[in-house]
C-alpha positions in Angstrom: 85.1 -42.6 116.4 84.3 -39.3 118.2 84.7 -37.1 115.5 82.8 -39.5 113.3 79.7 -39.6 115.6 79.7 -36.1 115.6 80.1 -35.7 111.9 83.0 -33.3 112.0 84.7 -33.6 109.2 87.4 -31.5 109.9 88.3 -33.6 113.1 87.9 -37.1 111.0 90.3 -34.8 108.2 93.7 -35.2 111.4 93.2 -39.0 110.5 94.8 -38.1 106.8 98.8 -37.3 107.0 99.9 -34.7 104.4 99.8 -36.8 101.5 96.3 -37.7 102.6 97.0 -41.1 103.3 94.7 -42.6 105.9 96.9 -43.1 109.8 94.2 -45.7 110.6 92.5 -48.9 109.6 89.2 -47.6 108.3 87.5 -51.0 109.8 88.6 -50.5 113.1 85.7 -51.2 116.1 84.6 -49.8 118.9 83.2 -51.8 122.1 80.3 -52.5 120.3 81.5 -53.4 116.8 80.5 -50.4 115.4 83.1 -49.0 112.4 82.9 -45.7 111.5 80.4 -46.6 108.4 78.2 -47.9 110.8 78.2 -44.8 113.1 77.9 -42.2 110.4 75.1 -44.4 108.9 73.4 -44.6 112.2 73.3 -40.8 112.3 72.4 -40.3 108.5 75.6 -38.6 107.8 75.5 -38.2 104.3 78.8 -36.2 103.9 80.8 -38.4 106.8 79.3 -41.9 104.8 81.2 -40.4 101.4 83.9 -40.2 103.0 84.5 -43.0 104.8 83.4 -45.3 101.4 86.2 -43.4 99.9 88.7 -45.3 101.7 87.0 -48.6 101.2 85.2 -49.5 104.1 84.6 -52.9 104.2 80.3 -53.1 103.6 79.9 -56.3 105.1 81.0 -55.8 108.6 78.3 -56.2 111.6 78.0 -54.8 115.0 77.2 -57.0 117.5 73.4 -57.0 116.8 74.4 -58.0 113.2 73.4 -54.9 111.8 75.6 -53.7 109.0 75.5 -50.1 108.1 72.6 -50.2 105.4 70.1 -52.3 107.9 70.9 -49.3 110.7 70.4 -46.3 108.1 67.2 -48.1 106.8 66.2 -48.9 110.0 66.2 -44.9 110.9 65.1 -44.2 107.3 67.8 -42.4 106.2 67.3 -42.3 102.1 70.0 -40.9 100.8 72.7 -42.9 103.1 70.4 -46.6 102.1 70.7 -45.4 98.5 74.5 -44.5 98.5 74.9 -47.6 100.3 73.5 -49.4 97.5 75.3 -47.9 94.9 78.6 -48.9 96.3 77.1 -52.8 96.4 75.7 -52.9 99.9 74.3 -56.5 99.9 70.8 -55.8 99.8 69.4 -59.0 101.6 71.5 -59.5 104.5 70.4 -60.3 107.9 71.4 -59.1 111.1 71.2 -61.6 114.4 67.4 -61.6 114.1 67.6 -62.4 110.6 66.4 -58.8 109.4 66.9 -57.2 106.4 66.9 -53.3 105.7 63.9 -53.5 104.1 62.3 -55.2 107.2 62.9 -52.5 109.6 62.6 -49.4 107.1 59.1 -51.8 106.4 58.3 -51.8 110.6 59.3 -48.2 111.1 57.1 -46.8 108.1 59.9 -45.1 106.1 58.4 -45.7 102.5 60.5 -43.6 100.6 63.4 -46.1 101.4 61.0 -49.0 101.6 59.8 -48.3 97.8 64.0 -47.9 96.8 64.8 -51.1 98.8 62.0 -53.1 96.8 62.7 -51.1 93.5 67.0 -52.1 94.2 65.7 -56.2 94.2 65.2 -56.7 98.3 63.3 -60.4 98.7 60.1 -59.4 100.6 59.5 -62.9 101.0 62.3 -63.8 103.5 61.2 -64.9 106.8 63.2 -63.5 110.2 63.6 -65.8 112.8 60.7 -65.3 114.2 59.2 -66.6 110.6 57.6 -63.4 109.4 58.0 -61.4 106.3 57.7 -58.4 106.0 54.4 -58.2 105.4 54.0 -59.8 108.5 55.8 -57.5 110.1 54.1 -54.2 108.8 50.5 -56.0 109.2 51.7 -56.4 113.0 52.2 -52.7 113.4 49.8 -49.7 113.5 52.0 -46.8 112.2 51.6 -46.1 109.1 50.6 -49.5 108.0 48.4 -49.0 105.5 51.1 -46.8 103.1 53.6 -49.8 103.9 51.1 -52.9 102.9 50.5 -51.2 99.6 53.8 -50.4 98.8 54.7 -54.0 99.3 51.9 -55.5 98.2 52.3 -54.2 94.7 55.8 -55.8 93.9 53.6 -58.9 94.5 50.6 -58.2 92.7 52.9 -57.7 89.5 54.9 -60.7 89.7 52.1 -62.9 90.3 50.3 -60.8 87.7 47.1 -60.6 89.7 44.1 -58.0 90.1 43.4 -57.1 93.3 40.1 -58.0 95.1 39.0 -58.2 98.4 37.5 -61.9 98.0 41.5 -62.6 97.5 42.7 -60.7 100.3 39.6 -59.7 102.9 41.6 -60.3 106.1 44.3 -57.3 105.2 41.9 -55.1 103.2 39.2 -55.6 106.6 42.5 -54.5 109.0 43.1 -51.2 106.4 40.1 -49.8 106.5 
């Protein structure tokens, strides 16, 4: 997990015997439930994700939080780990312990490019965590970056309900974002 945390790929390479056969399970934990996926998601490790997904890393496993590897790389806004996530069928909706999605915390820590490809993939921005907010909720209930956030989330809603946009419908947000 060492080598993995510290993205060396030449040290995660002594896990492969000559035929390049993998010596370990690929899903093993640590102490806090964290695989490998998980750790080199955490750290946005591009190169290090691609090469654990090659050895079919199983997407679905949590760490004790509940966080799966998608929800921590959104979470730190990593783009290009949340989108290759995705294209191996990360399941865009699932909820850690606090029944958070990626697209929740990407929403809460204002990382829009991965907030607009989470929405664009199909992630509900109607589902309520456990503390019954959405993430509008969520975003409204945080100053940073806020405003950029509210639109981009907004919109997907504005379209489906097929809606023009007025402040008579909406004062209370459109008061907060100015």
């Amino acid at each position: 997990m060492e080598a993995v945390s510290q993205g060396n790929i030449n040290e995660i390479d002594l896990l492969l015997d000559e035929n390049g056969t993998l010596l370990v399970d690929i899903n093993t934990r640590n102490e806090s439930g964290e695989t490998a996926l998980m750790i080199a998601s955490d750290n946005g490790n591009l190169e290090v994700v691609r090469w654990v997904l090659s050895y079919e890393e199983d997407l679905s496993l949590k760490d004790v939080h509940g966080n799966n590897a998608l929800i921590r790389a959104a979470k730190k806004g990593y783009f290009d780990v949340v989108e290759e996530l995705l294209n191996k069928k990360a399941n865009i909706n699932s909820t850690n312990n606090d029944n958070r999605t990626a697209l929740m915390n990407a929403s809460e820590n204002g990382y829009i490019r991965v907030v607009k490809l989470l929405i664009k993939k199909g992630s509900h921005i109607t589902l309520k965590d456990k503390y019954d907010q959405t993430t509008l909720d969520i975003v409204m209930a945080k100053k940073k970056r806020k405003k950029r956030c509210f639109t981009v989330i907004l919109n997907p809603l504005k379209q489906s309900w097929k809606i023009k946009w007025t402040t008579e419908m909406f004062p209370l947000p459109l008061e907060i974002l100015k």
